[in-house]
C-alpha positions in Angstrom: 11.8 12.3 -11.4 11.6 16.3 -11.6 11.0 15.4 -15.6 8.1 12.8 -14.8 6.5 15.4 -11.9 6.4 18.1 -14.8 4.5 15.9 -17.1 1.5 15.3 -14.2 1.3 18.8 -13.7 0.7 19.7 -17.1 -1.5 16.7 -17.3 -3.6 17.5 -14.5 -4.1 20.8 -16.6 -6.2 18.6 -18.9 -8.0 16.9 -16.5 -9.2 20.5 -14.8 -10.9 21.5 -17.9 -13.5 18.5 -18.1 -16.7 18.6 -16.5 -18.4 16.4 -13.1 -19.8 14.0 -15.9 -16.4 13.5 -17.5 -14.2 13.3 -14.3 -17.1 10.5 -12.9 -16.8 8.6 -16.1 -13.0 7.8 -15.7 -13.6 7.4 -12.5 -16.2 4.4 -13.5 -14.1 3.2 -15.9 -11.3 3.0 -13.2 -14.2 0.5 -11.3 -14.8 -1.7 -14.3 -11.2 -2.2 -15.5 -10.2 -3.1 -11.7 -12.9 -5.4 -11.9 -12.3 -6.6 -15.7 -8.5 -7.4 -14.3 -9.4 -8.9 -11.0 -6.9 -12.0 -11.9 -4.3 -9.9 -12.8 -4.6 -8.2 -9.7 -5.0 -11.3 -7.6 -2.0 -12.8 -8.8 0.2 -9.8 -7.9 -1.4 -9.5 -5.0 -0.4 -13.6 -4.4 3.4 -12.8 -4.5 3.5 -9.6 -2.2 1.9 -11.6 0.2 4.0 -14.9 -0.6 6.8 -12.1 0.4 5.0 -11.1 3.4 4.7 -14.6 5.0 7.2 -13.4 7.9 5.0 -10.2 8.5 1.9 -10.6 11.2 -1.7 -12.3 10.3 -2.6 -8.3 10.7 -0.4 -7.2 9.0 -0.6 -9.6 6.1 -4.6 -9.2 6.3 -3.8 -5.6 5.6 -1.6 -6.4 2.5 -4.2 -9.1 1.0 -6.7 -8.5 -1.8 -8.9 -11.6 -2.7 -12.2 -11.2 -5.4 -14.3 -9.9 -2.3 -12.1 -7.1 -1.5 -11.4 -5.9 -5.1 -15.4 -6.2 -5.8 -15.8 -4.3 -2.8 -12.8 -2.0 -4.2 -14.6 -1.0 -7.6 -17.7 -0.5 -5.9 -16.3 1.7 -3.4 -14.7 3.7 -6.8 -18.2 3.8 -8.2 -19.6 5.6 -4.8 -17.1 8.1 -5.2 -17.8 8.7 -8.9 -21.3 9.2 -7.8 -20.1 12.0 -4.8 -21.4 15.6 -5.9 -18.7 17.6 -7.5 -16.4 19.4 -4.9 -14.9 21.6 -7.8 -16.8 25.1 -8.9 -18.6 25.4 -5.2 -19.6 29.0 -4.4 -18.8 29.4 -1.1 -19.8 32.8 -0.8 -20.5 36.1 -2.7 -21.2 39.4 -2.1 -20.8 43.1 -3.9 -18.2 45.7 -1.8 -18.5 49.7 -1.8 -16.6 49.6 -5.1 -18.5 47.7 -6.8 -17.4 44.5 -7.1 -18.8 41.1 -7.3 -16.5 38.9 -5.4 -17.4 35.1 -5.0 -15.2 32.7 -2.9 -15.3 29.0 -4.9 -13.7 25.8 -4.3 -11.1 24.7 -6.8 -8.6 21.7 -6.9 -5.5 21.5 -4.8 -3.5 20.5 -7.8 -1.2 17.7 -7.7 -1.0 15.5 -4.4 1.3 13.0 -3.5 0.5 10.1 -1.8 3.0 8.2 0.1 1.8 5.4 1.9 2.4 1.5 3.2 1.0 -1.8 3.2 -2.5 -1.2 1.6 -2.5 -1.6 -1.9 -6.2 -0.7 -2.3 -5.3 2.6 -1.4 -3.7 3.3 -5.0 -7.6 2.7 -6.6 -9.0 4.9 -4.0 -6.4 7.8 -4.4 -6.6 7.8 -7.6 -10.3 8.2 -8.0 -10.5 10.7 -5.4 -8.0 12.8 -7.0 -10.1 12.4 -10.8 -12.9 13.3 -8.5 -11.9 16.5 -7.4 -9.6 17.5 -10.4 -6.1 16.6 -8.5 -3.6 15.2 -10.4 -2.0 11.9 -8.3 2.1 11.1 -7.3 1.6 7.6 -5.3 4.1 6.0 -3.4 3.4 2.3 -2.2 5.3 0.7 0.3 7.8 -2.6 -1.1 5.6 -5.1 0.7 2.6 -4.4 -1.9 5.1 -3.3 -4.8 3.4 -6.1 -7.2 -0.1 -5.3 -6.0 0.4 -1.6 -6.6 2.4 -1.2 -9.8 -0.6 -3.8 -11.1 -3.2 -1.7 -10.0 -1.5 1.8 -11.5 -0.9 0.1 -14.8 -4.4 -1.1 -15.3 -5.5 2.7 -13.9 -3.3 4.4 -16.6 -4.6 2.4 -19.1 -8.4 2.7 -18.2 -8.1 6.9 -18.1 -6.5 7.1 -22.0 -5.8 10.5 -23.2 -5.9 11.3 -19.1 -3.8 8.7 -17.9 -1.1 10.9 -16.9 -2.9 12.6 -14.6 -2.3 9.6 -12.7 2.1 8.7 -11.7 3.3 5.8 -9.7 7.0 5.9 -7.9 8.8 3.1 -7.5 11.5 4.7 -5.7 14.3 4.6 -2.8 13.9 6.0 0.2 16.9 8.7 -0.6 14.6 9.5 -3.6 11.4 9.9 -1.5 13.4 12.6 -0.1 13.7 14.5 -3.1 10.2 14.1 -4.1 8.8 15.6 -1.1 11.1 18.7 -1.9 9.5 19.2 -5.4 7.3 22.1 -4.1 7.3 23.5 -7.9 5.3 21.1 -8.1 3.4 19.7 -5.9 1.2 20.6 -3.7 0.5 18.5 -0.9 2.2 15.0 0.1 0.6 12.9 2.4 1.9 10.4 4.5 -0.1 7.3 5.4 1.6 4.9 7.1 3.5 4.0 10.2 5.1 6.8 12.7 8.2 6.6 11.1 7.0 7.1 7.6 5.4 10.3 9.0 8.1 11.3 10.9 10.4 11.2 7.9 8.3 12.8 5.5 7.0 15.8 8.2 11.0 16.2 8.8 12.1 16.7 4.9 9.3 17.4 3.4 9.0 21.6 2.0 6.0 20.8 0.1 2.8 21.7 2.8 2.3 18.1 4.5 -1.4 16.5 5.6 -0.4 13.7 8.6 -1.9 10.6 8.3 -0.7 9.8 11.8 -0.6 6.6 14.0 -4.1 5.7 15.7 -3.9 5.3 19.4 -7.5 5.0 20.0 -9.4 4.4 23.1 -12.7 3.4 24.5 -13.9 4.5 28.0 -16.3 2.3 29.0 -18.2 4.6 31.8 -20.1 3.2 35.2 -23.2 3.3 33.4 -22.5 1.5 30.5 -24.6 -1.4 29.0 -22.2 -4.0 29.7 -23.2 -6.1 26.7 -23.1 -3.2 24.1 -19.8 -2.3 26.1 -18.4 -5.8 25.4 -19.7 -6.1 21.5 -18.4 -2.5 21.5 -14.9 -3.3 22.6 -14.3 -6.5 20.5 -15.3 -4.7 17.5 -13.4 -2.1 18.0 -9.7 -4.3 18.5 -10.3 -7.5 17.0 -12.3 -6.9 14.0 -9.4 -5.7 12.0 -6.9 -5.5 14.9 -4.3 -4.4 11.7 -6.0 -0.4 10.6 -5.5 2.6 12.4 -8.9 2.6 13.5 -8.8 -0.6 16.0 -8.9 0.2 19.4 -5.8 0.2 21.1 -6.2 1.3 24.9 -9.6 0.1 26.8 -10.5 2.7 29.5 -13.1 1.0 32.2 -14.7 2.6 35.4 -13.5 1.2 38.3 -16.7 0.9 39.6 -17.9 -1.4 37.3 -14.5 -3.1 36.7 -15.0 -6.2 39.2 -18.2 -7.2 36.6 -16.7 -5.6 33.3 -13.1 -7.1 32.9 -13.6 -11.1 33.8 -16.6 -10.7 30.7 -14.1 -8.6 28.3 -11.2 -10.9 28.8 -13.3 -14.1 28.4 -14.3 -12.6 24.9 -10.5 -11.2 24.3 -9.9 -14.6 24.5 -11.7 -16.4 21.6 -9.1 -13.8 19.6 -6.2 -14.4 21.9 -5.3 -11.0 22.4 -2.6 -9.9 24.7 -3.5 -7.7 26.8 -1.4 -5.4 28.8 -3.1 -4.2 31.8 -2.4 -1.7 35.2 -1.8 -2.6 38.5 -5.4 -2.5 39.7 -6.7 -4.7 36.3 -3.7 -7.1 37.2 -5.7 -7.7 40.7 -8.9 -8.6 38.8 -8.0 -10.5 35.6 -4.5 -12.6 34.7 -2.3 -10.4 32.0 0.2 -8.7 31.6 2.1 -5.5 32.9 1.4 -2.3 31.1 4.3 0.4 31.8 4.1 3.8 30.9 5.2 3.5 27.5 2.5 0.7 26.7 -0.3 3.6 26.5 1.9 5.2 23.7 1.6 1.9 21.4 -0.1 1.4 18.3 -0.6 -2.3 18.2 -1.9 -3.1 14.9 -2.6 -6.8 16.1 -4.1 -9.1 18.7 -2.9 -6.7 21.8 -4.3 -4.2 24.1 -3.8 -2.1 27.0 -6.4 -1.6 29.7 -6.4 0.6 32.3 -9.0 1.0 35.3 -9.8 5.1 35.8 -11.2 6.5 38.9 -13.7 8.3 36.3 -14.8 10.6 33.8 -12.0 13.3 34.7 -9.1 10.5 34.9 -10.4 9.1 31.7 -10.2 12.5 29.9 -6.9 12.8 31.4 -5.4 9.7 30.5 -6.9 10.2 26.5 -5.3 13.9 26.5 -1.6 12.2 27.4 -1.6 9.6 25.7 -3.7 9.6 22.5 -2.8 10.6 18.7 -5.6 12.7 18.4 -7.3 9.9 16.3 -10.7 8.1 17.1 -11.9 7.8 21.0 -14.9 6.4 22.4 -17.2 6.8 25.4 -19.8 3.8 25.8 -22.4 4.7 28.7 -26.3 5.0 29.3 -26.2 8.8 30.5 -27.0 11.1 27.8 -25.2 13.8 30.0 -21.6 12.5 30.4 -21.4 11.0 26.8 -22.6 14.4 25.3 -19.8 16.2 28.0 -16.7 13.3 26.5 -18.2 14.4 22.6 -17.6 18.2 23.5 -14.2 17.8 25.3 -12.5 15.2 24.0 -9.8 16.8 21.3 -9.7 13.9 18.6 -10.5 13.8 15.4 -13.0 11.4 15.3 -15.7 11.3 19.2 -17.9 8.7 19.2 -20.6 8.0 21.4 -21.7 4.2 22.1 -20.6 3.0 18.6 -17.1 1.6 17.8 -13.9 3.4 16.4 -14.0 1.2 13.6 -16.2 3.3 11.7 -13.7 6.0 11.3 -13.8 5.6 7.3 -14.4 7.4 4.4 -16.6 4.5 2.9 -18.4 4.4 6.1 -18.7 8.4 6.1 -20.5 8.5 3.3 -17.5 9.9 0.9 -16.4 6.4 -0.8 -13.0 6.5 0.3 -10.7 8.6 1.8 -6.8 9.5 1.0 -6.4 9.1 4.9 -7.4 9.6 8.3 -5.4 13.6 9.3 -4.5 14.1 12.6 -4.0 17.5 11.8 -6.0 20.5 13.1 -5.0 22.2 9.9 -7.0 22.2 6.5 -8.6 18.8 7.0 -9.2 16.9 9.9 -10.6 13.2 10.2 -11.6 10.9 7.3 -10.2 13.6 4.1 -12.6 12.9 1.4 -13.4 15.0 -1.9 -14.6 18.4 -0.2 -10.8 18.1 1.8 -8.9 17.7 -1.6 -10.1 21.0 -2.8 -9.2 24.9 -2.0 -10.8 28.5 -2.6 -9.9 31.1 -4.4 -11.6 34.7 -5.1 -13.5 35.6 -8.5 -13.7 39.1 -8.8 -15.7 40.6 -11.6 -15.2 44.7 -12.2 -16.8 47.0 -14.4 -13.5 49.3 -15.1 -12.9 50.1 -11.2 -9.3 51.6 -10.2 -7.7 52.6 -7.1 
């Protein structure tokens, strides 16, 4: 391994020297090869989830690539190739008393490792991003996608040539994960994008610095003022569109003054999806479901369930989402301009949305092609990490024979 991790450094060397045109054009011919192999892929892709029959419809959904999602895939790849270049920025610059010019630019990270379940797609989309911003790329795929993945670096490697080790895949144990996230000679970042205990291992061993992916316990608070139809399309978005990603919607909030009206509507649409839902005392009195305990509001779902909780209000809304979410994606849907720009400005999450759904906490749909993941952290990057989150700074400081 520690031989293997010492050839991608000095690979990603290489790839550091070549300009925003070059970097883009691997990162299109990334697009077309994936698109070039799309059998290839597809037959992988048909044993991991032959594998995977025991495994949830969401979480097979998750696991599945099929000729729209690879075409969507490579043009995703292509959108990022397209992204300006993150690498050579001038942040800032500015002459001292001494005399010299100092700029602050952005540079690459330098070699990140990705470690990460189900999604095989996300091997394409790491990848690029790291060509993108002059990163060389460790990836880690989870055993449910192994075909998918090792399919998908192979046919990576092979479209980058002379710069296809800037690019490694690890099929490895768990005892050997261990060992990678030690290699802090290195690397320079692992990032763990998976379930809480994926993250929880690698934040635990892990000496290289770590960017947390973490679980997505989102929630909507549907205020008294809501449109209840926007509310309603809102909320079955937001859970049963992809029920399986971190950014579904896993804990409806609703006013309880306009919970007699809103919940009968919102459980006949739940449903058409059958969607269990888990709800409080009070929501037990209005609509049939079941019990919600306190450790329900804790759950990430990833499927066809819910918890729903009536709140007194606004302040018991912001209460509950301060206990009990992952500091994710959170919603507020509601006519009055006031309290929805008040939830936006107090509401700690990542991601604060006003009258739209959670689902559209994405790279792709952010505008940066892809992202390597959704950080909870506060740290370096926070939200959808794209590009402009995969680079650092360093000082340039030009002299003219100055001493001190």
């Amino acid at each position: 391994m520690e031989e293997r991790l010492k050839k991608l450094k000095k690979a990603t060397k290489k790839l550091q020297i070549l300009n925003q045109n070059q970097r883009a054009n691997l990162i299109l011919n990334i697009a077309s090869a994936i698109e070039q192999n799309m059998a290839k892929i597809i037959k992988a892709n048909l044993i991991d989830l032959q594998n995977a029959k025991d495994l949830s419809p969401a979480l097979q959904d998750r696991l599945k690539l099929d000729e729209v999602r690879i075409k969507s895939l490579a043009d995703g790849i292509r959108d990022i190739a397209m992204l300006k270049d993150p690498i050579g920025k001038i942040h800032d610059g500015w002459s001292t008393k001494s005399g010299l010019k100092i700029e602050k630019i952005s540079v690459p990270l330098g070699v990140i490792a990705m470690i990460y379940e189900s999604r095989p797609n996300v091997t394409a989309e790491v990848a690029a991003l790291a060509i993108k911003s002059a990163n060389g790329c460790a990836l880690k795929g989870g055993k449910e996608a192994i075909n998918s993945n090792l399919a998908l670096a192979n046919i990576i490697k092979d479209s980058l040539g002379e710069y296809g080790g800037c690019i490694e895949y690890f099929d490895i144990s768990r005892d050997e994960v261990k060992n990678l996230i030690k290699m802090d000679r290195y690397l320079d970042l692992v990032v763990p994008r998976g379930g809480e205990g994926l993250v929880k291992f690698v934040s635990s061993n892990a000496s290289v610095p770590v960017l947390k992916h973490d679980k997505g316990v989102c929630h909507i608070y549907v205020h008294k003022d809501a449109n209840i139809q926007k509310a309603l399309n809102i909320c079955i978005n937001a859970k049963c569109s992809r029920p399986g990603v971190c950014n579904a919607a896993e804990s409806i909030l609703v006013d309880e003054m306009i919970a007699d009206e809103f919940l009968p509507l919102l459980k006949s649409e739940l449903d058409k999806f059958n969607v269990i839902i888990h709800g409080c005392d009070k929501s037990k009195q209005i609509i049939k479901c079941q019990s919600a305990d306190e450790l329900s509001y804790y759950n990430e779902y990833l499927d066809f369930e819910l918890n729903l909780k009536i709140v007194s209000g606004f302040d018991e809304a912001l209460s509950h989402i301060d206990e009990y979410s992952s500091g994710h994606s959170e919603a507020i849907i509601s006519d009055n301009y006031s309290v929805c720009e008040m939830f936006l400005s107090l509401v700690d999450s990542a991601c604060v949305y006003a009258n739209a759904s959670t689902r559209f906490s994405d790279g792709g749909e952010f505008g940066f092609g892809a992202e390597v993941g959704i950080s909870t952290c506060k740290m370096h990057a926070r939200g959808p990490v794209g590009v402009d989150e995969l680079t650092t700074y360093k000082y340039i400081i030009r002299g003219d024979g100055q001493t001190r």
